[in-house]
C-alpha positions as a printed Julia matrix, in Angstrom:
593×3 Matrix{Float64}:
   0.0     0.0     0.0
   1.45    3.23   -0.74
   2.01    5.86    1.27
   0.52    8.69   -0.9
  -2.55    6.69   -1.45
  -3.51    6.27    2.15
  -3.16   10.64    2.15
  -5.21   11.59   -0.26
  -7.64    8.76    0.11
  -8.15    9.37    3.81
  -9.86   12.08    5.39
 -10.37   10.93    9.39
  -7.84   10.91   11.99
  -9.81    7.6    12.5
  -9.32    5.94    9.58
  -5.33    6.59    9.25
  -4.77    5.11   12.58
  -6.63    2.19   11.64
  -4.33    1.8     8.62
  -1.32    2.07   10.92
  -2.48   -0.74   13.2
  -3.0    -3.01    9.89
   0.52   -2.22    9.07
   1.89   -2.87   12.36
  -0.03   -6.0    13.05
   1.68   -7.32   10.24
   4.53   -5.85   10.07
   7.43   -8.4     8.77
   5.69   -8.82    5.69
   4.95   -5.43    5.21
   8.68   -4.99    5.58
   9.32   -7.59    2.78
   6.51   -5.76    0.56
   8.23   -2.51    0.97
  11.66   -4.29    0.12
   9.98   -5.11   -3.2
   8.42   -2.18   -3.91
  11.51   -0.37   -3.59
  13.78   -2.19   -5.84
  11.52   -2.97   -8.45
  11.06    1.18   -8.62
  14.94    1.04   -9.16
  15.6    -2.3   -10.88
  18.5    -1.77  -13.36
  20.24    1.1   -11.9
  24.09    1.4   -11.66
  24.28    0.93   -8.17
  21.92   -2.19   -7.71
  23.68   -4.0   -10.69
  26.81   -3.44   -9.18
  25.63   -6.01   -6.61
  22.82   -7.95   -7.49
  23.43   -7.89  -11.25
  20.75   -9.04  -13.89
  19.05  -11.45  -12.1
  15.43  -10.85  -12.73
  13.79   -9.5   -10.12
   9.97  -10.73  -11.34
  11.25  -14.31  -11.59
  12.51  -13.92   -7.72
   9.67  -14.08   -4.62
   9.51  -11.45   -2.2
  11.59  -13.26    0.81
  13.89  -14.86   -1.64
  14.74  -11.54   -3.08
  15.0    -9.94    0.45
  17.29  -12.75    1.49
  19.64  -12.04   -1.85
  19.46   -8.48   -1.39
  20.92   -8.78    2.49
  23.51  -11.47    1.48
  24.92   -9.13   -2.09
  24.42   -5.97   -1.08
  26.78   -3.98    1.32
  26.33   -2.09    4.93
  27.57    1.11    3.33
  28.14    5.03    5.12
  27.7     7.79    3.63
  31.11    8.07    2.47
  30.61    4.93   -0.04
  27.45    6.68   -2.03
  28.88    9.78   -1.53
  30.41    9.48   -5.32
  26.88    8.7    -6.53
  25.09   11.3    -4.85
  27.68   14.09   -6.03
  27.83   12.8    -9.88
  24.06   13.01   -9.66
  24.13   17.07   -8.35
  26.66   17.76  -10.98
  24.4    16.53  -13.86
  24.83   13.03  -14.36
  21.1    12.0   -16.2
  22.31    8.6   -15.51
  20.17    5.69  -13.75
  22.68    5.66  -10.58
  20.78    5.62   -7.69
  16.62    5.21   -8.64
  15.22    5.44  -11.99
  13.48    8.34  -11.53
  15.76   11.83  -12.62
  16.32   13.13   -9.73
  15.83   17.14   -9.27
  16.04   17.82   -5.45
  18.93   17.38   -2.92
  18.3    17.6     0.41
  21.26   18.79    3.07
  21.9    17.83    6.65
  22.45   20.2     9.27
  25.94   19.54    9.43
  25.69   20.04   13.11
  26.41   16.36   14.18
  29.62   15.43   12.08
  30.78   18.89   11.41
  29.84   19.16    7.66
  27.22   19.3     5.57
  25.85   16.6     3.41
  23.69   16.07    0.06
  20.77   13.49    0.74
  18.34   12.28   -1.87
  15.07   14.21   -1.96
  12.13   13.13   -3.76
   7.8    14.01   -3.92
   7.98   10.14   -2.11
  10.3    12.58    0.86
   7.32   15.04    1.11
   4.79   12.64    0.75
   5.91   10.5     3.7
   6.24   13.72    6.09
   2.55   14.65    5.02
   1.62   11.07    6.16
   3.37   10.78    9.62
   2.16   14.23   10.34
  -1.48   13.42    9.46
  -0.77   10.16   11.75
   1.12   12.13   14.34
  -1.67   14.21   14.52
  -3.96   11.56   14.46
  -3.19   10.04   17.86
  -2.31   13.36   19.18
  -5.86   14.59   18.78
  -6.97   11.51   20.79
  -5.35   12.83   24.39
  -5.53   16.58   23.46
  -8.24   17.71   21.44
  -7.86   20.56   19.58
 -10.96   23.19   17.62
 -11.32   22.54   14.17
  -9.82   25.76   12.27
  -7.76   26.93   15.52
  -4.44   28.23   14.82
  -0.85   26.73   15.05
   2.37   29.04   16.5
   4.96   27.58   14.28
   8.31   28.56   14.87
   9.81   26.87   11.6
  11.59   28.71    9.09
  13.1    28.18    5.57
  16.47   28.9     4.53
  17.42   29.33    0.93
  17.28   27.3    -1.91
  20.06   27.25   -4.18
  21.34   24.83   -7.28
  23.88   22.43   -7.65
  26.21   22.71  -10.27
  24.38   19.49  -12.14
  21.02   22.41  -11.77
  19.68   20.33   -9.01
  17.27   22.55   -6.52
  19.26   22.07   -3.02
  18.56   23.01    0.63
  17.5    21.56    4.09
  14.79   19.23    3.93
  12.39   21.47    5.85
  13.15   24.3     3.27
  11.49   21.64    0.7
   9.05   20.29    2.32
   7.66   24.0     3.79
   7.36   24.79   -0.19
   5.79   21.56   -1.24
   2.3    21.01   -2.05
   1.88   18.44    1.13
   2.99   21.52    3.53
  -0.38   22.99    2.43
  -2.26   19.45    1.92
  -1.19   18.94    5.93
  -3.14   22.08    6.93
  -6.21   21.51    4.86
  -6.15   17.64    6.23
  -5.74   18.46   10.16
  -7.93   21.57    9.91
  -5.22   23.59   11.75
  -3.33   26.12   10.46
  -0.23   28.16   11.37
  -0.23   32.14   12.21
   2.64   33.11    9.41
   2.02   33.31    6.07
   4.66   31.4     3.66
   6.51   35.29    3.29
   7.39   34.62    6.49
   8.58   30.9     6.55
  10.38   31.25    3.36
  11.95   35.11    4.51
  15.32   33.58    4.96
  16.22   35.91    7.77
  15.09   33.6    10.89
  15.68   36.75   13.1
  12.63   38.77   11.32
  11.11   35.39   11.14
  11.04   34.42   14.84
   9.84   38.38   15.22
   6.78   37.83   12.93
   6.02   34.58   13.86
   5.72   35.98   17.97
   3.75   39.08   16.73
   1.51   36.8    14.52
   0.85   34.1    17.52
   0.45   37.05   19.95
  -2.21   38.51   17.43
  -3.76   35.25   17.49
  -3.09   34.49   21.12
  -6.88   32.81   21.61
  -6.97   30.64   18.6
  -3.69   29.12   19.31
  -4.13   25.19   20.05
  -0.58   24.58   20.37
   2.99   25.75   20.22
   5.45   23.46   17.43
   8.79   24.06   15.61
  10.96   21.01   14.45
  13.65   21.3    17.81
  12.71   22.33   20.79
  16.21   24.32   20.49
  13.93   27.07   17.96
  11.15   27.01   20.7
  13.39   27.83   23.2
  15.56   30.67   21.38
  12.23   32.14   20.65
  10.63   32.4    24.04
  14.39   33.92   25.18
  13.94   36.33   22.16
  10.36   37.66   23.35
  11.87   38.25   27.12
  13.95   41.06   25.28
  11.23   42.05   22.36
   7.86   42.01   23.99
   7.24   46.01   24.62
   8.36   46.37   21.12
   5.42   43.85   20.23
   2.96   45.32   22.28
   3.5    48.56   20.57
   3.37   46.76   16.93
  -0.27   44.94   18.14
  -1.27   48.26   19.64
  -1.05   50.55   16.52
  -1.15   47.9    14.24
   1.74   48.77   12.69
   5.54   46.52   11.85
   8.79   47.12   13.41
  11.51   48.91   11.38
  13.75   45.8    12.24
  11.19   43.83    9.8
  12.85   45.41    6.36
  12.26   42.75    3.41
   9.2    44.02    1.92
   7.35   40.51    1.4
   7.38   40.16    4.67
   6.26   43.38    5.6
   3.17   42.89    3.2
   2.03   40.07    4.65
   2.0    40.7     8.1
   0.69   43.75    7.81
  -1.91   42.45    5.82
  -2.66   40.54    8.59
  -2.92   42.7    11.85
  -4.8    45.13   13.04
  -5.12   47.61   15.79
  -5.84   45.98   19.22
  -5.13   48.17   21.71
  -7.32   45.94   24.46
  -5.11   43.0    23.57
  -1.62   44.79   24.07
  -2.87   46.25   27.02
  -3.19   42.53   28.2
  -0.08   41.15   27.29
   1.69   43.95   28.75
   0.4    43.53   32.1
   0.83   39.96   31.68
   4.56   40.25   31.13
   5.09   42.46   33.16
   3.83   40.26   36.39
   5.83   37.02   33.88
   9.39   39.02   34.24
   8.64   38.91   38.04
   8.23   35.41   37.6
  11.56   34.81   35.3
   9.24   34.17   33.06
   7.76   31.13   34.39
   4.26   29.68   32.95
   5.0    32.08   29.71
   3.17   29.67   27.67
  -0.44   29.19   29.17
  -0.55   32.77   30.44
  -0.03   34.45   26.59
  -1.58   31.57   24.76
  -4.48   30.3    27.4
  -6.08   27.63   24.89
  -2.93   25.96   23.73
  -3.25   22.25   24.8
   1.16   21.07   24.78
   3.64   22.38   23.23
   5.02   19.54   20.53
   8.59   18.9    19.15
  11.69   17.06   18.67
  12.62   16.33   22.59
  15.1    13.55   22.35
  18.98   13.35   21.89
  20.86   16.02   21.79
  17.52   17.89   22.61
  17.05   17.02   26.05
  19.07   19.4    27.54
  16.55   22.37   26.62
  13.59   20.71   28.66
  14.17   21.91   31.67
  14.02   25.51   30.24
  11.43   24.72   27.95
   9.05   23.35   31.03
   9.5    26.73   33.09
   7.82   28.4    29.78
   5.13   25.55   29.78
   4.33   25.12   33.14
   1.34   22.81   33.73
   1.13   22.58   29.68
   2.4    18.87   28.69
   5.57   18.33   26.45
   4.41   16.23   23.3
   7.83   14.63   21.62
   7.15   14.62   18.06
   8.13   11.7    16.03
  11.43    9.8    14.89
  13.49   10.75   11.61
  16.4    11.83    9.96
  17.24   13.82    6.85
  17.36   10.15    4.77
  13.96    8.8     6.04
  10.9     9.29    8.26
  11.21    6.35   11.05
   8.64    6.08   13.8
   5.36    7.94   15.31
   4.99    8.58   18.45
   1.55    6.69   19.43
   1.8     7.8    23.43
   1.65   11.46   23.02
   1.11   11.48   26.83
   4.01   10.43   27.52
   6.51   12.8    28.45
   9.82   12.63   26.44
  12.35   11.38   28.61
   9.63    7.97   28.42
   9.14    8.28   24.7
   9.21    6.03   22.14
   8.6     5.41   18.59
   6.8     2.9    16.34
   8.55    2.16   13.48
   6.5     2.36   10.5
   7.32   -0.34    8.39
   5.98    1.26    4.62
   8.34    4.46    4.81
  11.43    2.54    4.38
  13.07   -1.23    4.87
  14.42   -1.45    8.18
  17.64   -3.26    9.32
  18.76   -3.55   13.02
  23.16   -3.89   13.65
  22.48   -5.57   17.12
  25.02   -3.88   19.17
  26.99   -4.93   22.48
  28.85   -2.81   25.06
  32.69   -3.35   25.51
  33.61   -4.94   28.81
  35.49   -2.84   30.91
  39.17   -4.17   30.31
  38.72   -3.66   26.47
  41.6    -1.05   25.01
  39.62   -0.5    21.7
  38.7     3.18   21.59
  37.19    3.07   17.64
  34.0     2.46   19.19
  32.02    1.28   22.58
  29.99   -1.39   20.51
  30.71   -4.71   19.49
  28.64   -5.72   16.15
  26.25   -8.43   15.44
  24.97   -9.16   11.79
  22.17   -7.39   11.05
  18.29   -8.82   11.58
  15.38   -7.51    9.8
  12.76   -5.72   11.73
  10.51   -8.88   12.64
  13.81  -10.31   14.42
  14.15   -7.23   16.8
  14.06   -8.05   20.83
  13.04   -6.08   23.5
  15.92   -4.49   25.55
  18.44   -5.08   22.58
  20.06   -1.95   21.64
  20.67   -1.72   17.51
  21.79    0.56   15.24
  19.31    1.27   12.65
  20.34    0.66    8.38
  17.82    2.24    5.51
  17.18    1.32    2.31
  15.12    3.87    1.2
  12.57    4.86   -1.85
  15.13    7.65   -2.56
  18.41    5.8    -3.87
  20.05    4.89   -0.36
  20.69    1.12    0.02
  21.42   -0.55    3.28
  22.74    2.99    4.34
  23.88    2.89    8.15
  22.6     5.58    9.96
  24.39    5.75   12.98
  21.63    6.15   15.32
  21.76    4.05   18.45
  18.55    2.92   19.37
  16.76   -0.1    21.8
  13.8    -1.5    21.67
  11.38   -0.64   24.25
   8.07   -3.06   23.57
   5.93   -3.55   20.49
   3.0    -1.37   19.18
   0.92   -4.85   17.04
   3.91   -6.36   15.33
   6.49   -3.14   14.51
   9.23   -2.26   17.4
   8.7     0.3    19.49
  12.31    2.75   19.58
  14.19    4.12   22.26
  16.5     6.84   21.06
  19.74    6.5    22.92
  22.51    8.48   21.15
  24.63    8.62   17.72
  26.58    5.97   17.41
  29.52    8.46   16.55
  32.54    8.36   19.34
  32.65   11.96   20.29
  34.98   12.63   23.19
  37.93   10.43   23.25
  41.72   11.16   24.01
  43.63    7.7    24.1
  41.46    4.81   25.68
  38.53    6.15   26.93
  35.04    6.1    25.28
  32.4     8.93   26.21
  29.31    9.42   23.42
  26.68   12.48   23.83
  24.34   10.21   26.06
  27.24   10.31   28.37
  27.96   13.58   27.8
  25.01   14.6    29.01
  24.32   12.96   32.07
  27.83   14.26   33.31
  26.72   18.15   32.09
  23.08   17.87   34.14
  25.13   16.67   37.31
  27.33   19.41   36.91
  24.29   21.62   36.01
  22.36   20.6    39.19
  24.9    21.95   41.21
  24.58   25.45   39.28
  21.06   26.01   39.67
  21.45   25.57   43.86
  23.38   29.05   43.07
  20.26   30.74   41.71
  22.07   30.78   37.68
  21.33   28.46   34.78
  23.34   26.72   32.21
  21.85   27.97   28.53
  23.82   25.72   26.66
  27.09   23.46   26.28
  29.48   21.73   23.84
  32.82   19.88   24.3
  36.0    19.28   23.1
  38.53   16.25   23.36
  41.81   18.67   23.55
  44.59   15.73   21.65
  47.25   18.86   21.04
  48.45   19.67   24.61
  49.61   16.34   27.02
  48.51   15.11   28.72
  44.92   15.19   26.56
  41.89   16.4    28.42
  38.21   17.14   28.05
  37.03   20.84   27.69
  33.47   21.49   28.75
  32.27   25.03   27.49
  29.17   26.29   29.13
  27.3    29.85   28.53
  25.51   30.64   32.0
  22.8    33.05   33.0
  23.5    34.79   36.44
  26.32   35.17   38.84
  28.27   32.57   39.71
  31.16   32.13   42.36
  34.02   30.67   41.44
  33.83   28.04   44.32
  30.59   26.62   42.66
  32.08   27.04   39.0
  34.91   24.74   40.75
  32.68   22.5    42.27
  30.8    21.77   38.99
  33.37   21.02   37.31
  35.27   19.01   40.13
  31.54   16.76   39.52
  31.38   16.58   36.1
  34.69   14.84   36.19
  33.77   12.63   38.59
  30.63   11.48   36.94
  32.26    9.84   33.83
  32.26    6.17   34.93
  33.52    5.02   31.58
  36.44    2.68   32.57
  39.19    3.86   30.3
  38.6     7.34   31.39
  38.39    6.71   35.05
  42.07    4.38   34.84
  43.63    7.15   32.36
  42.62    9.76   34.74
  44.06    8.23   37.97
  47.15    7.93   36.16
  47.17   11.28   34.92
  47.18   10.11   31.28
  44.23   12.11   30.68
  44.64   15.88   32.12
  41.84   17.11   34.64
  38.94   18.43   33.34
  38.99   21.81   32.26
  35.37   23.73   32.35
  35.59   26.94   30.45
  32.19   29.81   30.77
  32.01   31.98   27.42
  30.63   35.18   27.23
  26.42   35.92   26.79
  25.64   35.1    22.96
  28.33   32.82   22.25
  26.02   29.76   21.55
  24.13   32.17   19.02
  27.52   33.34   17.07
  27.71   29.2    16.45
  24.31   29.16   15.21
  24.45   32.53   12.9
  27.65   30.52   11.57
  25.64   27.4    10.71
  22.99   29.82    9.41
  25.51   31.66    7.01
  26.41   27.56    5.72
  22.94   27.56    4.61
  21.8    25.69    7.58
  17.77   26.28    8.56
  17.59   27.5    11.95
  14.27   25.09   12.39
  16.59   22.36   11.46
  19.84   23.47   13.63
  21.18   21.15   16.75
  23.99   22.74   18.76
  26.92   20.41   18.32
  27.74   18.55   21.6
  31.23   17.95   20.34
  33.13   19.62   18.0
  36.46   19.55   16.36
  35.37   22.25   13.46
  37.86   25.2    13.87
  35.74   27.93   13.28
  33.37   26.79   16.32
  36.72   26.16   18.88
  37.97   29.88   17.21
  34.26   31.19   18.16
  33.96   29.56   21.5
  38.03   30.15   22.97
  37.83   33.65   21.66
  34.5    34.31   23.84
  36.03   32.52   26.81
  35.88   34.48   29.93
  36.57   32.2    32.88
  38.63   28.55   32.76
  38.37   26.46   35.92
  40.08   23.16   36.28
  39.1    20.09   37.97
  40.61   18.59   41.35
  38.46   15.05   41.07
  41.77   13.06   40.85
  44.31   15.26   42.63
């Protein structure tokens, strides 16, 4: 069953969920189906006949041809279709990845392995979002209601489009899928539809954007039924933006009229075409924040926007660290994850929108792409290898998955990737009918390491909110955080950089970091440590606005700030240039003295 056909051929939440439950109860086959599907799409291209070469796929049953195509074809990174993907983006008309020509390339954000890369995008890419949304939505509107033709306060945002030398059309995936026909489809379909008008999403400038987009769901403050934006990074730079613009809006809702700082005429247009003078509603919101700043601008959320229902985005990974900021704004207003994917493919829904997202997980849906699992086991303590912390398995198909195994997941999509690893880390939590039900645990990538020692961004993190717990007993708060495995100077060391609101005392800025060190329990760091072959820890606070000079430089890369994560490790020079020349105070640890 495709995709496509279950969007434009259903029009109840109802009815969607009941095809997802048909698809999950059986989902192995499904899986096979899908397998199928996708290579006879792309039967005879240069890549498949590489591997598999003329055998002919109609002669060949479903499992038999699943079982060939796991045996012939290769686990492969990016790295190996990398040559594929860039002959295709200079112009190459050949068949080398899918049959179809292919005229959009999608990038990543670049943010979690320091550069940018192109991904195959396709309608079947936009087509798939429309259809987990729809189903997102679906189960959301089960536990939280919302009014038919109430209003969403999107915080997403466009960057530009641009072509490859080849004349493909290239940009982030949310760039293309904010301009597709299915962006529009979504709204018509869920009956809810967000404040901005596309001027605004596609401005390009995501300061102006985030300024239009507040005005806008200020304007509409009672129709909003809930707050979104892809990371809950963009929610929480915007709420930190209106602490510092809100008299500024008031004025613009007052008079009706547009800030100066809002200068590309599009945008003016539109919003202005928009608004209207309310003085009786700036009059409220000014007395509201006025009594919120008192409050450090705690229950923000339900005291601007009093019908919003949750607040819904990405929550996991390397997003986890902006709940606890993100819950002062909410308040008693739940925290809805949204669902599971990645620049190559859609994944998993989440179908316990109740949950809140340290508990979430996601069912895979088993028609967006074919599903491997790497089963994946930790190193025991005395092992030396510092490539990785996993030990491999071969890889099982989805139907072979077991609960409390943790896997890394490998695509082979409708859009020319085959047995692609992704490098997510992942367990299985439980089942949801017959598909697995995904725990997000970290990137598989190895980001802090200096000889033996093996410390990923799960770990990463769990040290940084110890540390971070200690902070907030002095009345400040940690705003965000990246690291650095310092290999140049011996002996090696860890360097923690944290921007901080408030005051802090040196004794507690040592005592943070004195616990951060402590906390890493990974073996080859605690023995390299009490040896001294690792260096103490060395915590380092950067000046107010640092953490936004890293994002305006992955916005300048042609990064979309809805799609930007702030890099929990980084090696890239111009970040360690930004971040050492904004350095203000370096504290060391004493853990092991």
């Amino acid at each position: 069953m495709e995709p496509a056909a279950v969007c434009n051929n259903r029009s109840n939440g109802d009815d969607i969920i009941r095809w997802f439950e048909d698809v999950s109860e059986n989902a192995g086959s499904v899986q096979t189906q899908t397998l199928w599907r996708i290579l006879e799409l792309n039967w005879g291209v240069e890549y498949l006949k590489k591997w598999l070469g003329d055998i002919k796929i109609h002669e060949v049953d479903a499992c038999a041809l699943e079982s060939l195509y796991t045996s012939l074809v290769p686990l492969v990174s990016h790295a190996d279709l990398e040559p594929y993907i860039q002959r295709i983006a200079n112009g190459d008309s050949a068949s080398t990845l899918t049959q179809q020509p292919m005229t959009t390339l999608s990038l990543s954000s670049g943010t979690t392995e320091g550069r940018q890369k192109y991904v195959p995008f396709t309608r079947h890419s936009a087509q798939t979002t429309l259809q987990i949304f729809r189903l997102a939505a679906a189960y959301r509107s089960r536990v939280y209601p919302t009014r038919e033709g109430g209003k969403i306060l999107e915080f997403i945002y466009s960057s530009r489009q641009f072509k490859t030398r080849g004349g493909l059309t290239a940009g982030t995936a949310t760039t293309h899928y904010y301009a597709s026909q299915e962006f529009k489809i979504k709204q018509e379909t869920t009956k809810t539809f967000t404040c901005s008008p596309q001027e605004v999403i596609s401005s390009g400038d995501n300061k102006q954007a985030t300024y239009c987009h507040l005005l806008l769901g200020l304007f509409f403050s009672d129709q909003v039924e809930f707050i979104t934006s892809t990371f809950a990074y963009s929610i929480v730079q915007s709420f930190i933006a209106f602490e510092e613009l809100w008299r500024d809006l008031c004025i613009d809702i007052r008079e009706g009229t547009l800030s100066k700082r809002i200068n590309l005429p599009k945008v003016r247009k539109a919003v202005l075409d928009i608004i209207s003078p309310n003085p009786k509603l700036a009059s409220k919101i000014e007395a509201a924040c006025k009594e919120l700043e008192d409050l450090d601008w705690f229950g923000l959320v339900p005291r601007l926007w009093p019908n919003a229902k949750y607040v819904y985005s990405i929550m996991t990974g390397s997003m986890q660290p902006y709940l606890k900021k993100l819950r002062r704004y909410a308040a008693d207003v739940s925290l809805v994850s949204a669902e599971y994917g990645s620049t190559e493919s859609w994944i998993g829904v989440n179908v316990d929108p109740c949950l809140p997202p340290e508990d979430v997980t996601f069912a895979v849906v088993p028609t967006f792409s074919y599903f491997e699992f790497i089963p994946l086991y930790r190193h025991q303590k005395d092992c030396n290898l510092a490539v990785d912390d996993f030990i491999e398995d071969k890889p099982v198909p989805l139907s072979q998955v077991k609960v409390g195994q943790e896997y890394e997941i490998v695509l082979t999509t409708f859009t020319g990737l085959y047995r692609y690893r992704l490098g997510d880390v992942v367990e299985v939590a439980g089942f949801h009918k017959g598909t697995p039900k995904l725990n997000f645990i970290c990137r598989r990538k190895l980001i802090l390491t200096v000889n033996i020692d093996k410390n990923t961004e799960k770990d990463l993190q769990i040290v940084v909110e110890r540390g971070s717990q200690l902070l907030s007993k002095s009345r400040a708060e940690l705003i965000d955080f990246t690291s650095h495995a310092d290999v140049v100077n011996q002996p090696g060391h860890y360097i923690i950089y944290w921007e901080i609101k408030g005051d802090v005392e040196e004794r507690v800025l040592g005592d943070c970091c004195r616990e951060m060190d402590a906390s890493f329990v990974d073996h080859g760091y605690v023995v390299s440590r009490k040896s001294n072959s690792i260096g103490p820890l060395e915590l380092r606070i950067v000046e107010k606005g640092t953490f936004k000079k890293i994002l305006e430089y992955f916005i300048g890369n042609g990064s979309a700030l809805s799609q930007f994560k702030t890099p929990r490790c980084t090696s890239n020079k111009v970040l360690l240039n930004i971040l050492n020349r904004c350095t203000i105070k370096r504290v060391y640890s004493t853990a092991y003295a």
